[in-house]
C-alpha positions as CSV (number, residue, x, y, z in Angstrom):
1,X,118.3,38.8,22.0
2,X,121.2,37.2,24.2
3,X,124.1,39.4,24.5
4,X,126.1,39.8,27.8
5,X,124.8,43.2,29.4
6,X,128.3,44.1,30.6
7,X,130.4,42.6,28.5
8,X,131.9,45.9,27.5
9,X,134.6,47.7,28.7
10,X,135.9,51.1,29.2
11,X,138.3,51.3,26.1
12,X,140.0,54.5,25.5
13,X,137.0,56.6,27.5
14,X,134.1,54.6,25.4
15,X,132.1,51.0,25.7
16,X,133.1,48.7,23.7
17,X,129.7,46.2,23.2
18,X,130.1,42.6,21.6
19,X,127.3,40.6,20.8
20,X,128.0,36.8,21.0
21,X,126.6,36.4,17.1
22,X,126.2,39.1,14.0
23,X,125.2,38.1,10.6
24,X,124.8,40.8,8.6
25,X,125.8,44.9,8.7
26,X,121.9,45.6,9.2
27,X,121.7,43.5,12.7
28,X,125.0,44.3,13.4
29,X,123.5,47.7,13.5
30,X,120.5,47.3,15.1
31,X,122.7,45.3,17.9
32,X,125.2,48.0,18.5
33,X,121.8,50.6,19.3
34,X,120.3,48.5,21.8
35,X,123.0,47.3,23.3
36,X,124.6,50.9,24.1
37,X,120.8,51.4,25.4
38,X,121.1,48.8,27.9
39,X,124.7,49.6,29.3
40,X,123.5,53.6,29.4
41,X,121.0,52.3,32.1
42,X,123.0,49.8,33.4
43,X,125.8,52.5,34.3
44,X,123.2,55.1,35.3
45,X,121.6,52.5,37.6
46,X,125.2,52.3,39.2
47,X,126.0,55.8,39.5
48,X,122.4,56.6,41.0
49,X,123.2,54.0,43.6
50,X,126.1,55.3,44.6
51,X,124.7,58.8,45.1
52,X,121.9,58.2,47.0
53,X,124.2,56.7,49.2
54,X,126.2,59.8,49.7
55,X,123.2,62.0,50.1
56,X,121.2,59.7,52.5
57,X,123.5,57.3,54.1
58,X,123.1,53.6,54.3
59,X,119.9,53.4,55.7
60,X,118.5,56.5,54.1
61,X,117.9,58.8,57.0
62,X,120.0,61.8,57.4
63,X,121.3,62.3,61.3
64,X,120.0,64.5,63.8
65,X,121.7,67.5,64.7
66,X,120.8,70.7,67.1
67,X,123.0,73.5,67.9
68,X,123.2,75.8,70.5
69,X,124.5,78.6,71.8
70,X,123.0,81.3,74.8
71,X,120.4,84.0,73.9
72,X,123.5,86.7,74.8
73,X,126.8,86.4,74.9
74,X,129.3,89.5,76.5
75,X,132.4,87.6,74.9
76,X,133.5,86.6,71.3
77,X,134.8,83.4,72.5
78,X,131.6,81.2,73.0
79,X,131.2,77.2,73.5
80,X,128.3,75.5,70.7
81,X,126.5,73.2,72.3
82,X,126.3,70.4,69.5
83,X,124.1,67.3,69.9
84,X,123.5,64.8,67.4
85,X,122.5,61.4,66.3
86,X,122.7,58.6,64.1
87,X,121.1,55.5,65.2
88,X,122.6,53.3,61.9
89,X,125.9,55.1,61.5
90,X,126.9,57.1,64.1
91,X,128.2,60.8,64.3
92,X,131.8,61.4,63.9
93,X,132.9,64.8,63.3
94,X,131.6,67.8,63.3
95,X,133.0,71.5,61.7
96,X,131.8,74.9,62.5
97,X,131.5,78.5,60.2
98,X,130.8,82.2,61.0
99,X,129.8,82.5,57.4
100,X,129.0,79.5,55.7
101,X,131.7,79.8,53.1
102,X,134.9,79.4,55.0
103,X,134.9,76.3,57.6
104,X,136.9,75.7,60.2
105,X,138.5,71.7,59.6
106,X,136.7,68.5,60.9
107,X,137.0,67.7,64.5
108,X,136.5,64.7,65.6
109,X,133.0,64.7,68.7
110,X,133.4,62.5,71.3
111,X,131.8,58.6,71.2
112,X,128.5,58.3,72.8
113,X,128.0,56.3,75.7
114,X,127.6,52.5,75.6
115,X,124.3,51.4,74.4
116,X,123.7,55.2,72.8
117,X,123.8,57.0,69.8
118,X,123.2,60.6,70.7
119,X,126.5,62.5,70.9
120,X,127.1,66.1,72.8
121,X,129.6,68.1,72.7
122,X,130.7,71.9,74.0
123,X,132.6,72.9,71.0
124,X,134.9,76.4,71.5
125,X,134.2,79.0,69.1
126,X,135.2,82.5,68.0
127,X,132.9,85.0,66.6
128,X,133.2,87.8,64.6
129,X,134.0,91.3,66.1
130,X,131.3,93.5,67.2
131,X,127.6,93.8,68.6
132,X,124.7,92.5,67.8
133,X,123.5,89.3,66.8
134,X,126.1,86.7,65.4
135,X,124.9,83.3,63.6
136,X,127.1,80.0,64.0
137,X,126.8,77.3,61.4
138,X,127.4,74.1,62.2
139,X,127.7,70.5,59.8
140,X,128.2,67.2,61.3
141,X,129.1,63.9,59.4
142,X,127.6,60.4,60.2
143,X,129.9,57.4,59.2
144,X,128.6,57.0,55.9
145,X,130.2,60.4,55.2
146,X,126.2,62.2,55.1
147,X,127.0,65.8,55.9
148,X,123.8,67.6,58.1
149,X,124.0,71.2,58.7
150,X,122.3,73.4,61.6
151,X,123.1,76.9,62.8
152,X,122.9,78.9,66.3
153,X,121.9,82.3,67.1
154,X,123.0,85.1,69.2
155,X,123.4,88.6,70.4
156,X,127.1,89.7,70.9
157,X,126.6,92.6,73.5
158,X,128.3,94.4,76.8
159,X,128.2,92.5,79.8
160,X,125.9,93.3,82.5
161,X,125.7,92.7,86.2
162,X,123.0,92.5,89.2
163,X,123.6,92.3,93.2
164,X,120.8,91.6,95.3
165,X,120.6,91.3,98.9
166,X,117.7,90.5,101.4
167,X,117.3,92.3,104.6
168,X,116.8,90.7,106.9
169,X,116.9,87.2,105.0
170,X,113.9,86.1,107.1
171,X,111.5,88.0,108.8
172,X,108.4,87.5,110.9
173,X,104.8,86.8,109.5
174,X,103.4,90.5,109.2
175,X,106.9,92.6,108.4
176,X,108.4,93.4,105.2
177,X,112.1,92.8,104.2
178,X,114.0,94.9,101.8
179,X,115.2,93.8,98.8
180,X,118.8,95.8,97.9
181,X,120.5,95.9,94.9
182,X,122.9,97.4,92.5
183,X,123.0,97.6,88.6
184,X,126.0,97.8,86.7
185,X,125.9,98.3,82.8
186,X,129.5,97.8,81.0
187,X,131.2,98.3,84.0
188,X,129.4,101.4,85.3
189,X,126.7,102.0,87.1
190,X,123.3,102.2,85.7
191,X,121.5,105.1,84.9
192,X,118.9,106.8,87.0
193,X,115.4,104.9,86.4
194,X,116.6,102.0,84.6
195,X,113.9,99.2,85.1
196,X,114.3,96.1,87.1
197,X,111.3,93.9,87.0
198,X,110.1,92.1,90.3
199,X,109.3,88.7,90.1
200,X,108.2,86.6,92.6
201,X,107.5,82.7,93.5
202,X,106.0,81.5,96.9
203,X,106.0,78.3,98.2
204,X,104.7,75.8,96.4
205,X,104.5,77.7,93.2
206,X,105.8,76.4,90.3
207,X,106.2,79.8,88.3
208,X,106.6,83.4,88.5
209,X,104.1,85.8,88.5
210,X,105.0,89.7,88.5
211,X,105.4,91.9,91.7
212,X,106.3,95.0,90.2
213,X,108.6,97.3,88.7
214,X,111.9,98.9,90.6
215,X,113.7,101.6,89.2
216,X,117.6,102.7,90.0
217,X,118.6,105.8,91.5
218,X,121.3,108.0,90.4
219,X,123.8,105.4,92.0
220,X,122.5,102.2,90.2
221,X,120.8,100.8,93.1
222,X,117.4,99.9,93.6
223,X,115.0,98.8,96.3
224,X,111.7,96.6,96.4
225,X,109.7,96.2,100.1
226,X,108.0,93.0,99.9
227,X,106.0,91.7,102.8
228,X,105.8,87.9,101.9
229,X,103.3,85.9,103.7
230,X,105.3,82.7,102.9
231,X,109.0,81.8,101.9
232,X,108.8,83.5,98.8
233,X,111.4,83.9,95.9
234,X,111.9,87.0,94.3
235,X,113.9,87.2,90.5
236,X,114.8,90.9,89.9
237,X,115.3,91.1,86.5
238,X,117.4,93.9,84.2
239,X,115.9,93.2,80.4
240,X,119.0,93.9,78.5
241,X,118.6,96.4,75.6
242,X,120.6,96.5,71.9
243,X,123.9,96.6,73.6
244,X,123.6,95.5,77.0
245,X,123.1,91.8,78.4
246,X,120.4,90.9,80.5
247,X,120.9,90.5,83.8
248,X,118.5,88.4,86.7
249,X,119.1,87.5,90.5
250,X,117.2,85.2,92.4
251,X,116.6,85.4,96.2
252,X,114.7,83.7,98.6
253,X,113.7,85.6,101.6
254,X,112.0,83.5,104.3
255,X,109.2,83.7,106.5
256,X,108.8,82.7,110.0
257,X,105.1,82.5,111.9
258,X,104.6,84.8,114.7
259,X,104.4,83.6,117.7
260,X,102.6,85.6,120.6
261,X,102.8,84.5,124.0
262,X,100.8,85.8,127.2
263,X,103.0,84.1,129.6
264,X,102.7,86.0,133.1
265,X,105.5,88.0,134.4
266,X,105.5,86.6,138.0
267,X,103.7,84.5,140.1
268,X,103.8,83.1,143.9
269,X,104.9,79.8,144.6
270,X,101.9,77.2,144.7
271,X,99.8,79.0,142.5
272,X,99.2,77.3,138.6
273,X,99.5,79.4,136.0
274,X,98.9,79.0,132.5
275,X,101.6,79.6,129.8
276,X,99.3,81.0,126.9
277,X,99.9,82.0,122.9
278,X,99.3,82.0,119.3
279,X,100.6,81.8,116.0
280,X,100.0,83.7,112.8
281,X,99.4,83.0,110.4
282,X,97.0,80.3,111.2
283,X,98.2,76.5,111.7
284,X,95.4,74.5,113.1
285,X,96.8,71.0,114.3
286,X,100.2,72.0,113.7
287,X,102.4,71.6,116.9
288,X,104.4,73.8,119.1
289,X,107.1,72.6,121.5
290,X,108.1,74.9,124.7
291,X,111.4,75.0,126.1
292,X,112.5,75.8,129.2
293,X,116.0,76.6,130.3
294,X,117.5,74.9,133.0
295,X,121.8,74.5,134.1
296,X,122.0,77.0,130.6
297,X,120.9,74.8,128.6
298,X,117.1,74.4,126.5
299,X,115.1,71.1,126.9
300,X,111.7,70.7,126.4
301,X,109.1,71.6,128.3
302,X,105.8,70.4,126.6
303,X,104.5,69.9,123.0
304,X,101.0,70.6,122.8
305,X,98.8,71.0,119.8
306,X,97.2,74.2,118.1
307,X,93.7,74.5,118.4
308,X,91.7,75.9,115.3
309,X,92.2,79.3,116.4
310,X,95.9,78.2,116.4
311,X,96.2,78.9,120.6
312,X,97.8,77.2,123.0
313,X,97.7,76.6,126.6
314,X,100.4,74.5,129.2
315,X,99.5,74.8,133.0
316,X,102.6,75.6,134.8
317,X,103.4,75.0,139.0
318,X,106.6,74.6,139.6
319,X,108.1,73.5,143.1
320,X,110.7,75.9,142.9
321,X,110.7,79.4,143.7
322,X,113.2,82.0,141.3
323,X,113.4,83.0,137.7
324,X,112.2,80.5,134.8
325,X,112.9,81.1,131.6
326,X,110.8,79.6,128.4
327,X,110.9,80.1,124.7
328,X,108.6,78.2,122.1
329,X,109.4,76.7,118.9
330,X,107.6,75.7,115.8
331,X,109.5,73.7,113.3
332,X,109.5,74.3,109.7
333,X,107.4,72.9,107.4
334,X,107.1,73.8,103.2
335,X,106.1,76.8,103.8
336,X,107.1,79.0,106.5
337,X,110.7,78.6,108.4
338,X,111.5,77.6,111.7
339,X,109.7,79.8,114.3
340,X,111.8,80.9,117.8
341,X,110.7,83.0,120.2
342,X,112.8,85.4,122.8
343,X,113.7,84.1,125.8
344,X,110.7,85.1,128.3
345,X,111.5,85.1,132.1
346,X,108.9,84.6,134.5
347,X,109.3,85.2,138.5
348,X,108.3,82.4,140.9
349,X,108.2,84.5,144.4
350,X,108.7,82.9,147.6
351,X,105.9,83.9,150.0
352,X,106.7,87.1,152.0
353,X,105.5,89.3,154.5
354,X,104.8,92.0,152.1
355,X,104.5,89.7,148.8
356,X,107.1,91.9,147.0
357,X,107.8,90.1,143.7
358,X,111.1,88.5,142.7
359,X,111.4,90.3,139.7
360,X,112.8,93.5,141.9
361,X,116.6,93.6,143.1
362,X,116.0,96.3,145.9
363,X,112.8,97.1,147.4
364,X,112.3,99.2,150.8
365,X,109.1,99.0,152.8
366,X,108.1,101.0,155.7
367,X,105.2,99.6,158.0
368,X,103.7,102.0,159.7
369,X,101.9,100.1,162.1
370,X,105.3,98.3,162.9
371,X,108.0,101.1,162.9
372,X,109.6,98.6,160.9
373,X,111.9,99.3,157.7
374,X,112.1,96.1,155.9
375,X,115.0,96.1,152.7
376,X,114.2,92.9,149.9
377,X,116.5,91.4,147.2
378,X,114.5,90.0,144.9
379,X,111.6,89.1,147.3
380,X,114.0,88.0,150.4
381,X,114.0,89.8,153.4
382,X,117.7,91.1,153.5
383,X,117.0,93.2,156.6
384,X,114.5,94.8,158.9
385,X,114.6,97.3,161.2
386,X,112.9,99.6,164.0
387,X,112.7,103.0,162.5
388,X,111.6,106.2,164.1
389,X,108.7,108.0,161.9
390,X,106.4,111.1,161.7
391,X,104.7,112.8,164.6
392,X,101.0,113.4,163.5
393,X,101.7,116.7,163.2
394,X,104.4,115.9,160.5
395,X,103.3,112.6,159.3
396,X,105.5,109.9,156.8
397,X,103.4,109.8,153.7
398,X,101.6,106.9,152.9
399,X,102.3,105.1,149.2
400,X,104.5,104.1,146.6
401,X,107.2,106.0,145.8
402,X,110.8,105.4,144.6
403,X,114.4,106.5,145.7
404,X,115.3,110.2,144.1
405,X,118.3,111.1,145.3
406,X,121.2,110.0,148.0
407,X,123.1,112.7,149.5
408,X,126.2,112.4,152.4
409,X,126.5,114.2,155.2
410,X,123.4,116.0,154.8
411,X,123.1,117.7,158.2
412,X,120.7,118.8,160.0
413,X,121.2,115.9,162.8
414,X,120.2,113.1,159.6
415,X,123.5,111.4,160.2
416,X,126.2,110.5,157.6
417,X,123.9,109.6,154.6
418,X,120.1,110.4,153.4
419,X,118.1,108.7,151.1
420,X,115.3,110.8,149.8
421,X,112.1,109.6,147.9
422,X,109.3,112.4,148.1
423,X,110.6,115.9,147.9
424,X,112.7,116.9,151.7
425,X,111.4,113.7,153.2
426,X,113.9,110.8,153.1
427,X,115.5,108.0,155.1
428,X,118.3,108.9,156.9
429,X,120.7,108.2,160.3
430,X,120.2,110.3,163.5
431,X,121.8,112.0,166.4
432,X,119.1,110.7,168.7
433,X,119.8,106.9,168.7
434,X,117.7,106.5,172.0
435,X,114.1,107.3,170.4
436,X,114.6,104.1,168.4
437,X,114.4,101.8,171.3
438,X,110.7,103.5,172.1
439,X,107.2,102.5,170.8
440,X,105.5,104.0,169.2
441,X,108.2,106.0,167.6
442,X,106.2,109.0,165.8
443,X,108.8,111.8,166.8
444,X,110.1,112.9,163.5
445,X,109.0,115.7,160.6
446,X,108.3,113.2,158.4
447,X,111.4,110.8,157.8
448,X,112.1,107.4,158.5
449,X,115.1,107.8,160.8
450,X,117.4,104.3,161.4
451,X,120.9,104.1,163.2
452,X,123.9,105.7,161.3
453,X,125.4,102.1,161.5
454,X,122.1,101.0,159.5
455,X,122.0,103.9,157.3
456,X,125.7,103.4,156.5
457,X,124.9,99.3,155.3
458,X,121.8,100.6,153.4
459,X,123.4,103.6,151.3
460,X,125.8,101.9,149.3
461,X,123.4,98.9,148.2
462,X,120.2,101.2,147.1
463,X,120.1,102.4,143.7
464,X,118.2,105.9,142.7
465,X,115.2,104.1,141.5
466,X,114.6,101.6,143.9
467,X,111.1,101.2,145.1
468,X,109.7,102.9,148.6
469,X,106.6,101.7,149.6
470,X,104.8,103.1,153.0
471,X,102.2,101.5,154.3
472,X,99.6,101.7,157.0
């Protein structure tokens, strides 16, 4: 039946319906049914539309939201991490609630980048008073006008804080370092045993696994000995409890390879020695570098390879007699630290009549089968002289021995100064300056007699301590 579908109007808050031809009441009738049938779908159809297009948006997909917030908070002012997106629309406001029922107003969230359609924002928030757990709810609104809601958990509580230092920050393959800290709950210090779990990660790790437990003293402080083999780091960790925030430190406490040397303490010049060590742990085909100081400053020496057993040997001949001093290196790699030894100082002695070693600042040796008192700085002859000795009757004792004690004006005819090294028997001046020029000069009870002029140079310069050594 042709009638125009919306023909009718709204007239005084009802359709008005009027059918093109009527004929009688009966079809009138019959006309005015089906045609208020027709404009009830018609205008049902229309509303439908239009909320679907509310509820869904343009393109029928809601956006995306996620909110965020940190497992514990110590403050009611937080910031809501809000991200969201709307590939059709686009996000443009977003509104938060403690409660769900009263809202804060719309606020406009930032425009994504170019090209994007996921926006983020740190939104500033206020909670409600108290502790425990608090819950943020949060709506965003596309374009369209689509509303999406999320929420965010979390636990209002008193702040917490951890201090940890390593001692010494790195240490030597083989010792331990300390791990020292302090726990402070709300301000104060902890209680007595309060847990703080050890966690640790070595090199190359990609998680933690446990190391222990630490508890506090009465003082809030704990300590944890490790003895890393690697660079290692450690997380000490303070769970947090109804009212208290957790609290975690990381450290990193670092390991450097030992190195051992066997480099000899002195040598003559000419000779080769070798300049021998090791590392630990092992490094097999790793390299070392030795460096050698010279004018105060470090160059280096050699660079030589580890062997499996992670040794090392250099031949060393210098042309040079005096002190040398070497250090090694190893460089760092993923996971150990740079490695640097001590200084080590090795002698080079000049060739000398009695081969005393360079390493010695003062050094006295009396020949026997000379009458000769020879004085050495650092393996130079400083001075030599004739010297008047035992009789056999009273003879100067053969051996090493080292100065005791220095006395002045001892008396006894010993001249102004005597220098004694084995109990009474010394090396002293004389009133008898005429038995030096003699040979052999065995005369005296046992003492090594020089002129007061030569005592008097030698007094001053020899330490208690310095080396006497009588020989045949």
């Amino acid at each position: 039946m042709p009638f125009a579908c919306l023909a009718g109007l709204w007239q005084n808050g009802a359709i008005v319906i009027q059918p093109q031809d009527t004929t009688s009441s009966r079809v009138t009738h019959v006309w005015r049914l089906a045609a208020t049938f027709v404009a009830t779908l018609c205008l049902a159809a229309l509303f439908g539309a239009a909320a679907a297009r509310v509820a869904l948006g343009a393109d029928g997909t809601p956006p995306q939201l996620t909110a965020s917030l940190p497992a514990y908070v110590t403050s009611p002012d937080v910031v809501v991490t809000v991200e969201a997106s709307d590939e059709e629309s686009g996000v443009t406001d977003a509104r938060l609630s403690n409660d769900g029922l009263e809202w804060a107003p719309w606020g406009a969230l930032p425009l994504p980048d170019a090209g994007a359609s996921d926006v983020r924002a740190e939104v500033p928030w206020t909670l409600t008073s108290g502790l425990g757990a608090r819950t943020v709810v949060v709506q965003v609104r596309n374009g369209d006008g689509l509303v999406t809601g999320s929420s965010a958990t979390t636990i209002l509580v008193l702040p917490s804080a951890m201090v940890v230092r390593a001692v010494p920050p790195v240490v030597v393959y083989g010792a331990a370092a300390e791990l020292r800290g302090a726990l402070t709950l709300a301000g104060a210090l902890a209680p007595a045993d309060t847990p703080v779990d050890v966690n640790r990660r070595e090199a190359g790790e990609a998680g933690f696994v446990e190391d222990g437990v630490a508890a506090t003293d009465a003082a809030g402080r704990f300590v944890w000995t490790p003895g890393p083999a690697v660079n290692t780091t450690y997380r000490c960790t303070y769970a947090g409890d109804e009212t208290h925030a957790p609290a975690a430190v990381e450290i990193e406490v670092r390991v450097r390879p030992r190195i051992t040397t066997r480099f000899p303490k002195s040598f003559w010049l000419g000779d080769t020695v070798k300049l021998r060590g090791r590392v630990a742990p092992g490094h097999p085909g790793s390299q070392v570098t030795i460096e050698r100081k010279a004018s105060g400053v470090w160059r280096d020496f050699a660079t030589v390879t580890l062997r499996d057993d992670s040794t090392f040997s250099v031949p060393f001949k210098p042309a040079r007699s005096g002190f040398k001093y070497f250090r090694v290196r190893m460089s760092a790699d993923v996971d150990h630290a740079v490695a640097l030894t001590t200084s080590r100082r090795i002698a080079v002695n000049n060739p000398n009549p009695h081969r005393i070693p360079l390493a010695y600042p003062h050094y006295i040796v009396i020949d026997h089968s000379q009458f000769m008192l020879y004085y050495y700085e650092h393996g130079r002859v400083i001075k030599k002289w004739p010297c008047v000795l035992g009789k056999p009757s009273t003879p100067t004792p053969l051996g090493h021995f080292r100065i005791a004690a220095k006395q002045p004006n001892p008396g006894s005819g010993m001249g102004p100064y005597l220098l004694s090294y084995y109990g009474a028997i010394g090396i002293h001046g004389t009133v008898e300056p005429w038995l030096i020029s003699r040979f052999p000069r065995a005369f005296s009870h046992g003492c090594a007699r020089v002129t007061n002029a030569q005592i008097t140079w030698l007094y001053p310069r020899v330490p208690v301590g310095t080396p006497v050594w009588n020989i045949r």
